[in-house]
Structures are given as C-alpha cells and as structure tokens.
VEXBA-865659 format. One record per atom (N, C-alpha, C): x, y, z. Coordinates in steps of 0.1 Angstrom, whole numbers, plus 5000, padded with zeros to 4 digits. Layout:
// residues N
     px     py     pz
      X      Y      Z
...
END
This chain:
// residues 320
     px     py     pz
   5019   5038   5021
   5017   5037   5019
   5024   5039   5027
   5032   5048   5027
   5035   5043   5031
   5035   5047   5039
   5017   5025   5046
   5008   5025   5038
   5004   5027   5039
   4963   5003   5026
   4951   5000   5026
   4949   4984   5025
   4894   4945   5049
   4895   4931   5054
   4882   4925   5055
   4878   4920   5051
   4866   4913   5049
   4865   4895   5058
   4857   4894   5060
   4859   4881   5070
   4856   4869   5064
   4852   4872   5049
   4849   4861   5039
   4861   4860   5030
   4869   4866   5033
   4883   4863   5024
   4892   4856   5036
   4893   4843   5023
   4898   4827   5030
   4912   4834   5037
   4915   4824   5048
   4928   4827   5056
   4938   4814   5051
   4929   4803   5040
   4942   4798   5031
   4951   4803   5026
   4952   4812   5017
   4962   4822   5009
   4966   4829   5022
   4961   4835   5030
   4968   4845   5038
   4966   4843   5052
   4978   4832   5053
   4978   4827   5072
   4976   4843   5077
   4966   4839   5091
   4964   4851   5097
   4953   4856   5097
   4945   4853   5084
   4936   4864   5080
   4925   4869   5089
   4922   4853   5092
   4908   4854   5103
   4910   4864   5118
   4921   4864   5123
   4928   4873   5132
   4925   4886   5128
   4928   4888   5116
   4931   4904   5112
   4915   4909   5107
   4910   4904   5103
   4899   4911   5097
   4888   4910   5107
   4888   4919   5118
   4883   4921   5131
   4868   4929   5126
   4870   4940   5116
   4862   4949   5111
   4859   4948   5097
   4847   4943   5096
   4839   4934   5078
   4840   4953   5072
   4835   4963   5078
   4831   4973   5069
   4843   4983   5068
   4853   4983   5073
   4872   4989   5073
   4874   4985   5064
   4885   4992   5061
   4893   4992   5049
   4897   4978   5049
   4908   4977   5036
   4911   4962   5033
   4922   4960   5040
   4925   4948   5045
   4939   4941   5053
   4943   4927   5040
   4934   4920   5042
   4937   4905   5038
   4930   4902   5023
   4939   4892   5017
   4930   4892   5006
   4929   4872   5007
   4921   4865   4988
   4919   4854   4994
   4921   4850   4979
   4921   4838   4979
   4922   4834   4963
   4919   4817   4963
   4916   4809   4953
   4914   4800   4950
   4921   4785   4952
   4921   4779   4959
   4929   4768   4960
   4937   4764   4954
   4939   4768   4941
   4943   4759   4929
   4955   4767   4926
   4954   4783   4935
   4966   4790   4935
   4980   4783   4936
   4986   4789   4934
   5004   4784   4937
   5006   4796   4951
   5011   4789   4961
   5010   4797   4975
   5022   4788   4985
   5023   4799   4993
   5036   4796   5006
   5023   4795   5015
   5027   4792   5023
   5020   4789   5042
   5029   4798   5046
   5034   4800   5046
   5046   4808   5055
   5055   4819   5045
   5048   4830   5049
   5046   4839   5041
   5069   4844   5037
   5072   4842   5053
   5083   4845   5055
   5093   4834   5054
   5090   4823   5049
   5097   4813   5044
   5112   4816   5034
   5121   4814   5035
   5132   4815   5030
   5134   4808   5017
   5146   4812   5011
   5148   4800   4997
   5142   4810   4985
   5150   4810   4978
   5145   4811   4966
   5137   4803   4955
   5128   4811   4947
   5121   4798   4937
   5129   4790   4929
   5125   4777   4927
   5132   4771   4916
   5125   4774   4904
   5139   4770   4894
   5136   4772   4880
   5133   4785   4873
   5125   4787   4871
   5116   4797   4864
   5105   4802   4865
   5106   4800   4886
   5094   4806   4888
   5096   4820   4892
   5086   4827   4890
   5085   4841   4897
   5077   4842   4909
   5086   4847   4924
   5076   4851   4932
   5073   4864   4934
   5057   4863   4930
   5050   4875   4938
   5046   4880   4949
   5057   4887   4955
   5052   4891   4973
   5043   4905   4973
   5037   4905   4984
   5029   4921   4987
   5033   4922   5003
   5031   4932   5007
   5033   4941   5020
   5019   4935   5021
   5019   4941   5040
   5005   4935   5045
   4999   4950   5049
   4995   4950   5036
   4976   4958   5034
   4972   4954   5020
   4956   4956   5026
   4954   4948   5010
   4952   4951   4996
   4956   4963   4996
   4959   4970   4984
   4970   4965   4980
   4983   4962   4986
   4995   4955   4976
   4989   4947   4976
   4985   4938   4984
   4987   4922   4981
   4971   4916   4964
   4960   4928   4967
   4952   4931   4955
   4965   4932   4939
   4969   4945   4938
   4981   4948   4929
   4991   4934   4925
   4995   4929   4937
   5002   4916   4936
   4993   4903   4927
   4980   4902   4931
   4972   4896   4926
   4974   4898   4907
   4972   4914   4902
   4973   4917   4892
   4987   4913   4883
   4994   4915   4895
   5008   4913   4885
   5010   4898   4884
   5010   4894   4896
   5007   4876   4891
   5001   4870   4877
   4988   4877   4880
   4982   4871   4874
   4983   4872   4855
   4986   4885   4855
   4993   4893   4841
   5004   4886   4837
   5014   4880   4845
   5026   4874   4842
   5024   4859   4839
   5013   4854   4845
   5005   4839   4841
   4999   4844   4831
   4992   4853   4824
   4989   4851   4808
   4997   4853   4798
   5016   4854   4804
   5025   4854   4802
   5031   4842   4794
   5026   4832   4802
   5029   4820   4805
   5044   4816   4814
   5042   4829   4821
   5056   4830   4834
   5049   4819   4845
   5054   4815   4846
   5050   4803   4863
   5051   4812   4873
   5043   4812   4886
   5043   4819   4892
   5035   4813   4912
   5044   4818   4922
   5038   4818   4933
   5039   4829   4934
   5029   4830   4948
   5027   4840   4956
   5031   4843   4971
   5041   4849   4975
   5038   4853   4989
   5032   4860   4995
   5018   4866   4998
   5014   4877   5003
   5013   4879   5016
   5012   4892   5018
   5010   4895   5032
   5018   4893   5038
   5033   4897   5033
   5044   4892   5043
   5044   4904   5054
   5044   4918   5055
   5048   4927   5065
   5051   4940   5060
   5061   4948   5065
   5061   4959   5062
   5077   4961   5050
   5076   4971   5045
   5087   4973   5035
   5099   4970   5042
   5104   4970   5052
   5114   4972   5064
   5116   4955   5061
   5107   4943   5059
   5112   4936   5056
   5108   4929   5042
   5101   4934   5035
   5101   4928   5020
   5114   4931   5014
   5115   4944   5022
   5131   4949   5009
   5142   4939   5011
   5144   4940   5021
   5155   4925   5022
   5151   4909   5014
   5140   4906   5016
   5136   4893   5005
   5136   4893   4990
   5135   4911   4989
   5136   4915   4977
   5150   4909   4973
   5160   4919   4982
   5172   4917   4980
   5181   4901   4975
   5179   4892   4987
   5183   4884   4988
   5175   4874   4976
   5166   4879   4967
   5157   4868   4959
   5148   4858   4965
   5141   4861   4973
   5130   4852   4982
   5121   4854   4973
   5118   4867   4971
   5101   4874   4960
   5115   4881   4951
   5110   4878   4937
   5111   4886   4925
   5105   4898   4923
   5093   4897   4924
   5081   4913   4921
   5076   4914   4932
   5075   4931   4938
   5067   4933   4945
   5062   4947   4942
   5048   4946   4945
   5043   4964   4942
   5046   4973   4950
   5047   4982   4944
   5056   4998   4956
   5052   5010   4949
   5053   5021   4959
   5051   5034   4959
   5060   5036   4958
   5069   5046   4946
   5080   5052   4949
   5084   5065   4958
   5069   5074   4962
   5076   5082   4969
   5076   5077   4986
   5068   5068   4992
   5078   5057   5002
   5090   5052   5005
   5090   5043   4991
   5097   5036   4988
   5113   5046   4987
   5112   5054   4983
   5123   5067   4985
   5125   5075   5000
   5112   5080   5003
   5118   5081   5016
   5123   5070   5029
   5124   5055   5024
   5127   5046   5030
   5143   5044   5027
   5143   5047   5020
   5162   5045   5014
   5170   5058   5015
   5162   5067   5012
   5168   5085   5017
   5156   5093   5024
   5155   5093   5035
   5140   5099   5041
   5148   5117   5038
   5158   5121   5033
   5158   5136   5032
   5159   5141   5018
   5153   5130   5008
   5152   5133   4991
   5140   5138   4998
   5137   5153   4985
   5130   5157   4985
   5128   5160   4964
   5122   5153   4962
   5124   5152   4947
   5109   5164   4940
   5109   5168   4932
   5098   5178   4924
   5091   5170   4918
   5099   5165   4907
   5089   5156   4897
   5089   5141   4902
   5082   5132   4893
   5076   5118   4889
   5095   5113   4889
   5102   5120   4871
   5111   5113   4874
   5121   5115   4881
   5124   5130   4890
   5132   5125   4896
   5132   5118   4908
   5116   5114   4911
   5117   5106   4922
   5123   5094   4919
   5121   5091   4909
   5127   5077   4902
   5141   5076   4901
   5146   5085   4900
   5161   5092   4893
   5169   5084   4909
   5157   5094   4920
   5166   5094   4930
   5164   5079   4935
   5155   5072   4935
   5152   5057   4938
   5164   5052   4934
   5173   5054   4920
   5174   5041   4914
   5194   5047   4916
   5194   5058   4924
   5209   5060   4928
   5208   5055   4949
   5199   5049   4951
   5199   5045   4967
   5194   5027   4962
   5190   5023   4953
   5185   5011   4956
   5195   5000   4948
   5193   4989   4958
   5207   4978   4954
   5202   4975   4942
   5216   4971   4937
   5218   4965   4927
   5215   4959   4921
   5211   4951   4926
   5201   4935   4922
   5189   4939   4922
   5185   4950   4922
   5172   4955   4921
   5168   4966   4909
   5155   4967   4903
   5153   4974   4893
   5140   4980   4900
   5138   4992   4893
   5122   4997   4895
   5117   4994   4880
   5103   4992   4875
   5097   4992   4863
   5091   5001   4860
   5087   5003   4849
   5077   5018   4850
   5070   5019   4860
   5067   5034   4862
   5056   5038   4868
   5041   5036   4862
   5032   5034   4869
   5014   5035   4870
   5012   5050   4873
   5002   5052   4866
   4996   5070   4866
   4988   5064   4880
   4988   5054   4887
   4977   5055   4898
   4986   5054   4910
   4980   5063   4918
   4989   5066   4929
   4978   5066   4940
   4981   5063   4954
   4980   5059   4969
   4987   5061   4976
   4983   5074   4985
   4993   5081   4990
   4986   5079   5011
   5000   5077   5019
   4994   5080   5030
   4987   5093   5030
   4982   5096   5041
   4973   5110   5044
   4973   5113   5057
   4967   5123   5062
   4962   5124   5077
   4948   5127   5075
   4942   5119   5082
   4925   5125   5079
   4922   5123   5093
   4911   5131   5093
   4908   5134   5105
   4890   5126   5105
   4884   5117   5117
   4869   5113   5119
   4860   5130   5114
   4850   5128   5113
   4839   5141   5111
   4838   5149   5125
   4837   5140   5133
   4839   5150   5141
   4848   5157   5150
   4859   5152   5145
   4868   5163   5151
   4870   5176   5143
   4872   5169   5125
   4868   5181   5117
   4858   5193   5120
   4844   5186   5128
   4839   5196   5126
   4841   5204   5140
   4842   5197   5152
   4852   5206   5162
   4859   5219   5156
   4868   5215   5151
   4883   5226   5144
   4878   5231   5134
   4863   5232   5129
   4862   5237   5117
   4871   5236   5107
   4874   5223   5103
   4882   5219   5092
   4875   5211   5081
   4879   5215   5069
   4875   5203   5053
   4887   5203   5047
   4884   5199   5035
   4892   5188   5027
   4902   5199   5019
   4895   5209   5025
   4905   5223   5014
   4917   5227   5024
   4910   5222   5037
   4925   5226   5052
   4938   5213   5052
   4943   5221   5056
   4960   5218   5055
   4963   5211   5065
   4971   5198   5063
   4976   5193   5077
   4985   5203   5084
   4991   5213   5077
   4996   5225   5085
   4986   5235   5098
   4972   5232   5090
   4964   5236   5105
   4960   5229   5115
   4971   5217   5117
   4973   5214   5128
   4979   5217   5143
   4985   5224   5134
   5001   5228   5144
   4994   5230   5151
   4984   5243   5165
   4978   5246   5171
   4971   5235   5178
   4964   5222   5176
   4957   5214   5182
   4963   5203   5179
   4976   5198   5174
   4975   5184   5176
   4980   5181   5188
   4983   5190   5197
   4990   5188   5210
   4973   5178   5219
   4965   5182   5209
   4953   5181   5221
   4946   5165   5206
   4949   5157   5204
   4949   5151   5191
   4950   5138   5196
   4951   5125   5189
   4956   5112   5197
   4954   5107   5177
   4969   5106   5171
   4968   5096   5161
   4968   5087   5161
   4962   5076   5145
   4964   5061   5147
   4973   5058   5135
   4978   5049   5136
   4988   5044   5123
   4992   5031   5127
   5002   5027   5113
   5008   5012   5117
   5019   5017   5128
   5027   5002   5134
   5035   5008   5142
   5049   5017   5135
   5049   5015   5123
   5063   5019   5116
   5059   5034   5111
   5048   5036   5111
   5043   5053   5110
   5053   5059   5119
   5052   5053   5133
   5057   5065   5143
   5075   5067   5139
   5081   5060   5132
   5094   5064   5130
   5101   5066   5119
   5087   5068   5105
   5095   5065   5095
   5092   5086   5088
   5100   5084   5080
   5099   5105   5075
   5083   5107   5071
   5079   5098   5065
   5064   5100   5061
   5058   5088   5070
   5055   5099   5082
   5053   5098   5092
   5050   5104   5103
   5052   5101   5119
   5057   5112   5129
   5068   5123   5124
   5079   5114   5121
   5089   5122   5121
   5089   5135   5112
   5085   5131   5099
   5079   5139   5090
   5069   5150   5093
   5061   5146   5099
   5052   5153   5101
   5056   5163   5114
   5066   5165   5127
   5075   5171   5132
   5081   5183   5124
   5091   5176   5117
   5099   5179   5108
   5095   5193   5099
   5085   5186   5093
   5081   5193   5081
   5069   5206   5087
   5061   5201   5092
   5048   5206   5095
   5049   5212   5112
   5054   5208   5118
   5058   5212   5135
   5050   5207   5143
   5042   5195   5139
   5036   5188   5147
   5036   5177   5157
   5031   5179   5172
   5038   5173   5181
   5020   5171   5185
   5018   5154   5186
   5000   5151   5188
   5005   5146   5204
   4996   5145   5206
   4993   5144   5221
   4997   5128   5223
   4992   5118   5215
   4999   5108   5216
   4999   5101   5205
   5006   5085   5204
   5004   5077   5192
   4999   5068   5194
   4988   5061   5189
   4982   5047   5189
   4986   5037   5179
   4995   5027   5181
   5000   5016   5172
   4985   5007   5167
   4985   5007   5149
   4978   5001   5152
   4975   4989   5139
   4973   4993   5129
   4975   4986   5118
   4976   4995   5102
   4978   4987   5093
   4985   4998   5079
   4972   4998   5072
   4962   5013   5074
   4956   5015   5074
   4943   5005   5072
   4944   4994   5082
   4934   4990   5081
   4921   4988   5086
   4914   4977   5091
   4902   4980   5101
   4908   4986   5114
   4914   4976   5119
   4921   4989   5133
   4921   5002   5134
   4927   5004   5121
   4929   5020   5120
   4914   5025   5119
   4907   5021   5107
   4895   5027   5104
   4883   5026   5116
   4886   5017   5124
   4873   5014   5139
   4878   5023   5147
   4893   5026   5151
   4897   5034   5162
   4895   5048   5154
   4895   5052   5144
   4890   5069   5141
   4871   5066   5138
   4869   5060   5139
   4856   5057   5136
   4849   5059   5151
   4850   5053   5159
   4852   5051   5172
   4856   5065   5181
   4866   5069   5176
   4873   5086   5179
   4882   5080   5192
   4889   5070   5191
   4896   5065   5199
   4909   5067   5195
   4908   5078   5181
   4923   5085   5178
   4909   5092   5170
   4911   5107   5169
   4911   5115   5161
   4915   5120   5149
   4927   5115   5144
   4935   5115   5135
   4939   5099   5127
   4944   5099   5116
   4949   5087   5115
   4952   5082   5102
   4962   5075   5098
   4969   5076   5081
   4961   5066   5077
   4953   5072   5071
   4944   5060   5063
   4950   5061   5045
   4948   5055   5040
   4956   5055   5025
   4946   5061   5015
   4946   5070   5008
   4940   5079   5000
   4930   5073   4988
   4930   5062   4987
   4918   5054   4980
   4911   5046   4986
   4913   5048   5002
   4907   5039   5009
   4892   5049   5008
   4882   5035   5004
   4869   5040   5003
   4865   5042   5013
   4864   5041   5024
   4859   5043   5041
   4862   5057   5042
   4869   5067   5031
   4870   5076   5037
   4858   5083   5032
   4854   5088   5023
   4840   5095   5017
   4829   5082   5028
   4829   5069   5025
   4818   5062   5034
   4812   5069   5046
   4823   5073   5054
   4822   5075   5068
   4824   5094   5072
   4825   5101   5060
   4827   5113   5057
   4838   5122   5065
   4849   5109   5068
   4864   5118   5069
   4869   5123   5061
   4872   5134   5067
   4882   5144   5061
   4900   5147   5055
   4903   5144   5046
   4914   5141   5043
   4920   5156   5042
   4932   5157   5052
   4939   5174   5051
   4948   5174   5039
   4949   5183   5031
   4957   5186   5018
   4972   5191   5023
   4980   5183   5017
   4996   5184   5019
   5004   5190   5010
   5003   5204   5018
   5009   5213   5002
   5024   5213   5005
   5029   5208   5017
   5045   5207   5018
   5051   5193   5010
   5042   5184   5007
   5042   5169   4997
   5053   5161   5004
   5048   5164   5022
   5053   5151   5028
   5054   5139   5024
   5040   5139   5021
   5039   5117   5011
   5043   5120   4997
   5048   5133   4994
   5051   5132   4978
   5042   5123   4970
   5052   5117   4956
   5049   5110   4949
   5044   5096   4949
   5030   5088   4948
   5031   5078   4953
   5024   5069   4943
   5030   5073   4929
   5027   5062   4919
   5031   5045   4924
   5019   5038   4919
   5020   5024   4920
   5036   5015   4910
   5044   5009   4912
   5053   5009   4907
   5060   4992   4909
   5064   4982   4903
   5066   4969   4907
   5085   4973   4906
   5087   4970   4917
   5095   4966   4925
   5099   4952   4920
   5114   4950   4911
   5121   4938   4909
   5132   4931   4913
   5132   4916   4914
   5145   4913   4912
   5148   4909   4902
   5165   4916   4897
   5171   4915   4885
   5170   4906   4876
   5175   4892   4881
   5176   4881   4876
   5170   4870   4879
   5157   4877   4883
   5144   4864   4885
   5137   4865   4871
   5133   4879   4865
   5124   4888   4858
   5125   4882   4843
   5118   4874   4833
   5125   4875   4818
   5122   4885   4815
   5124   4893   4799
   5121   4905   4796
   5101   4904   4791
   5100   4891   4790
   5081   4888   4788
   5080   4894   4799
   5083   4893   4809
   5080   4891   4821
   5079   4908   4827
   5089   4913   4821
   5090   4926   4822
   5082   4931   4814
   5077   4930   4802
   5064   4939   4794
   5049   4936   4805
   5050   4924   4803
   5040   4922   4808
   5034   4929   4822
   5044   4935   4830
   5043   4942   4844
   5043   4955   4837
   5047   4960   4827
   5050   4978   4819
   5035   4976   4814
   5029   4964   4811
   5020   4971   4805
   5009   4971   4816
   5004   4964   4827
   4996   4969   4837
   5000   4983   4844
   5016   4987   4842
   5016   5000   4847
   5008   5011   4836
   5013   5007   4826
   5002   5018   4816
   4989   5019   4813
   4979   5007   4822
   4970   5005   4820
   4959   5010   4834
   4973   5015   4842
   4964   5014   4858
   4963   5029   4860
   4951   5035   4865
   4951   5047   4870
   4950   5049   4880
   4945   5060   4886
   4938   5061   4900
   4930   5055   4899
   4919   5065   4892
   4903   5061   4893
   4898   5045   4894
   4907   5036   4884
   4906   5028   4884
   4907   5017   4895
   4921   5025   4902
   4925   5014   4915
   4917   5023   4922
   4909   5030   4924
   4895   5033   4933
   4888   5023   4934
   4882   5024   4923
   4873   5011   4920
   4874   4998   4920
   4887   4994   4921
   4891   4976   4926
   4893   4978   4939
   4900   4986   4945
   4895   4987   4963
   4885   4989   4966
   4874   4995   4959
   4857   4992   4965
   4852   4982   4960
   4858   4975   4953
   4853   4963   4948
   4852   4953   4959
   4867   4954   4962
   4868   4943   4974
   4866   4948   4983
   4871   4959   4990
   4868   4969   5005
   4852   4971   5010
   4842   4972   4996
   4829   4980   5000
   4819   4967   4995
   4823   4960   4985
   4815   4951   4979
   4818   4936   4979
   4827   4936   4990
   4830   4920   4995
   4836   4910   4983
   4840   4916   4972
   4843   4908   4959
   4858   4901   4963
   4860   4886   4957
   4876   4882   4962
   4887   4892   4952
   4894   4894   4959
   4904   4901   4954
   4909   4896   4935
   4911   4883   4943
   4916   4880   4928
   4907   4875   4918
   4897   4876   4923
   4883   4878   4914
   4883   4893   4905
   4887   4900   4916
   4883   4914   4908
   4900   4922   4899
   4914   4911   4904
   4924   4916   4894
   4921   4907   4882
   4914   4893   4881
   4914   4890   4870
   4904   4897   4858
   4894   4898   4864
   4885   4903   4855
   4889   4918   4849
   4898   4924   4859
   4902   4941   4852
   4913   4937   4843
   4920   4924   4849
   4928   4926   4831
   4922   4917   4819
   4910   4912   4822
   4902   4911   4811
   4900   4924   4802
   4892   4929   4809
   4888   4945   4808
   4896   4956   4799
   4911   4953   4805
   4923   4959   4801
   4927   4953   4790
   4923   4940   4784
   4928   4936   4774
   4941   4928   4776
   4945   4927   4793
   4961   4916   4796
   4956   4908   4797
   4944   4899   4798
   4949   4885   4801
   4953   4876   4784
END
C-alpha cells in the first residue's frame, strides 16, 4: 500500500488528473466529485483548517482517496464540516501534514504504515501491529479502529511470465530467488527503498531483479507496463481488479513481508470531536474486504464516480 484512473473522473477535485489517467482500463489513480464539494486546488497547500473543520486528505492512489471520500462523507452525516485534500502523494509526505495539522483524517494501512516508522517490527497479530504503531507514532496522532478490510501490496507477475516459470497463485514470491536476476519490476518510485519493498524483498526473500522500473502506486503505469511485459513483475495492490481481469498472478507471501494491511483512519488529535470519532469506528466496522472489492470495481472496472459509489455504500451500511 504500501500502495490502487479513469479519464472521466473530473481533474476539478484532483489537479493533475487528466495527466495521470493515461490508461481508462488500469487500475485506479484519480478520483472526482461534484462541484459543490468543499476542496483545495493545491492539494499541498499549508495552514490549517479553520474552526471546526475537518480535513480529509488521501495518498495518491485511488483507493485512499475512494476511502477518504467514505470517511468524509460519514463525518458530513455527522454534521462535522468538512474539506478534502486528495491526492496529495505518498505517506513520506502526508505523515508530516498529518503531524503538523494540515489534514485531520487520513486512511492508512497499518502494516505500511508500521513498516514506515519501524521497517524491522515484525508483529504476529492485528493487535500487535497496532500495539507497535502506537509506541513509534507522534503524539498528536491517534490510530482508530481497525477495518476487517485489508489491501495489501503484492508481487504479481503478467500471465505470461507466470506461465514461462510455471508459476500460480499457490507459488511463493520465494520462488523467485532463482529468476529474478533475469526479471525487470514495476512499482511507485518509493517501492524501491522502502522494507515492503526492494529492500524487503532482498532482505527477507533474497531477491535481487534484474532491474527497477519507477513508475506509479499501483496504478495505470504500473498495470500497462506489466500488461505490456515492459516489467514482468510488479506491486499491484491486492484488490486491484486488473488483476483476475487480465489473469495475473499474485505470488503468496508466506514470510508476511506486507504483513498486516487492515484499512485504518489515521488522526489528528485535536482536530477530531468524539462524533467525529464514532462516526469513522463505525465505517471501520462496517468495511470488509469483499466489500472494498467491490467499490474498487465500481469505480476501477465500471467507470462509477468515486464519490458516487462511497455515498451510496454508506447508504447501504446504514451511515449516512
């Protein structure tokens, strides 16, 4: 996650967009929303909100900034006021806006989000990933419950290299070791140095690929260039629909390099009221996998606006 573009999702809400979404049938990058939204132009704009607003920021792939959509929008039937920053970039810099109170809520993975603050926890369970999150993360920061739905990075491989190496979904990124020298992965650029990552994947697994292709967090980039076979390998995010679409192969990680990667909102202390806080506990108890399957093919496979399809799920769910 760490980390999942349509050409009809407006580049109002998300300067950029029309740049990024190069590939309509890839995974999701960008998302889009209604004019009437509350929104920054500049995603990396400084300042904190006034009053008693809450900002909601996402990382740039469109699965947070989707999630972001949810939590927004959960905390407006709140009657919490609320902007959005989306699509700011990678955790490397939301954490610090976190910090300093620029965004209030942001969606996170905690087993990421842990190897980003201690890349050598290596935790067993759910809670001691959390345990260990909440002895590395500042002060001014809280985690909220966890979501039973989890999105985890991966290494999958196009079909046909799988079927080269005679590999499926039952083989191990450990049966790499022997050919990734002859391999070419794709990832964002912060894959190549973070523990769930290159390094990780070294580390853990003994893997040394032939080269690295910088490219986007798992998005069309990523999904054209293994598509393409202009990388053979490549971290696509584990509910990204493209993957059964296009019948790549996701290798099973029995050493649980990406660990734990429950969906989880990420706060600041004293932006948050305690409404404000149920309100986010209860989309965590209401979100599963299967379900965040299904809102990323919503918008990923079925062109639906993002925040078309968080509002209607917490219809569904019974939050709005």
């Amino acid at each position: 996650m760490t980390s999942k573009a349509k050409n009809s999702w407006s580049s109002t809400r998300y300067p950029g967009a029309a740049a990024i979404a190069l590939a309509a049938t890839a995974a999701l990058v960008t998302g889009c929303g209604s004019s009437s939204d509350s929104k920054s132009d500049d995603p990396l704009s400084g300042g904190k909100a006034g009053g008693d607003t809450v900002v909601v920021g996402s990382n740039n792939f469109a699965e947070s900034i989707l999630i972001a959509d949810i939590y927004g929008e959960a905390l407006k039937a709140k009657g919490v006021k609320v902007t959005y920053k989306p699509n700011i970039g990678s955790r490397e810099t939301t954490y610090g806006l976190l910090k300093n109170g620029t965004i209030t809520v942001l969606p996170e993975y905690n087993g990421a989000l842990l190897a980003y603050l201690d890349p050598k926890a290596t935790p067993a369970t759910l809670a001691a990933t959390t345990a260990a999150i909440d002895a590395k993360l500042d002060t001014k920061l809280t985690l909220l419950d966890p979501a039973a739905a989890e999105d985890k990075d991966t290494v999958t491989l196009n079909a046909e290299t799988a079927k080269k190496y005679n590999l499926t979904s039952d083989s191990s990124i450990a049966d790499l070791k022997s050919i990734a020298k002859d391999l070419v992965i794709g990832a964002s650029p912060e894959f190549q140095t973070r523990q769930q990552g290159l390094v990780g994947l070294k580390s853990v697994y003994g893997l040394e690929f032939k080269s690295f292709k910088a490219l986007d967090a798992g998005g069309p980039l990523t999904a054209a260039a293994l598509k393409k076979n202009t990388v053979q390998a490549a971290d696509l995010f584990s509910t990204d629909p493209t993957i059964a679409k296009e019948k790549h192969v996701t290798l099973q990680d029995p050493k649980r390099l990406f660990g734990f990667e429950n969906v989880q909102p990420l706060v600041y202390k004293s932006g948050l009221s305690a409404a404000g806080v149920a309100a986010l506990n209860a989309v965590s108890a209401k979100l599963d996998t299967a379900t965040l399957l299904d809102l990323d093919t919503q918008v990923g496979s079925q062109n639906k606006d993002p925040l078309d399809v968080a509002k209607a799920w917490l219809k569904t769910a019974g939050l709005d």
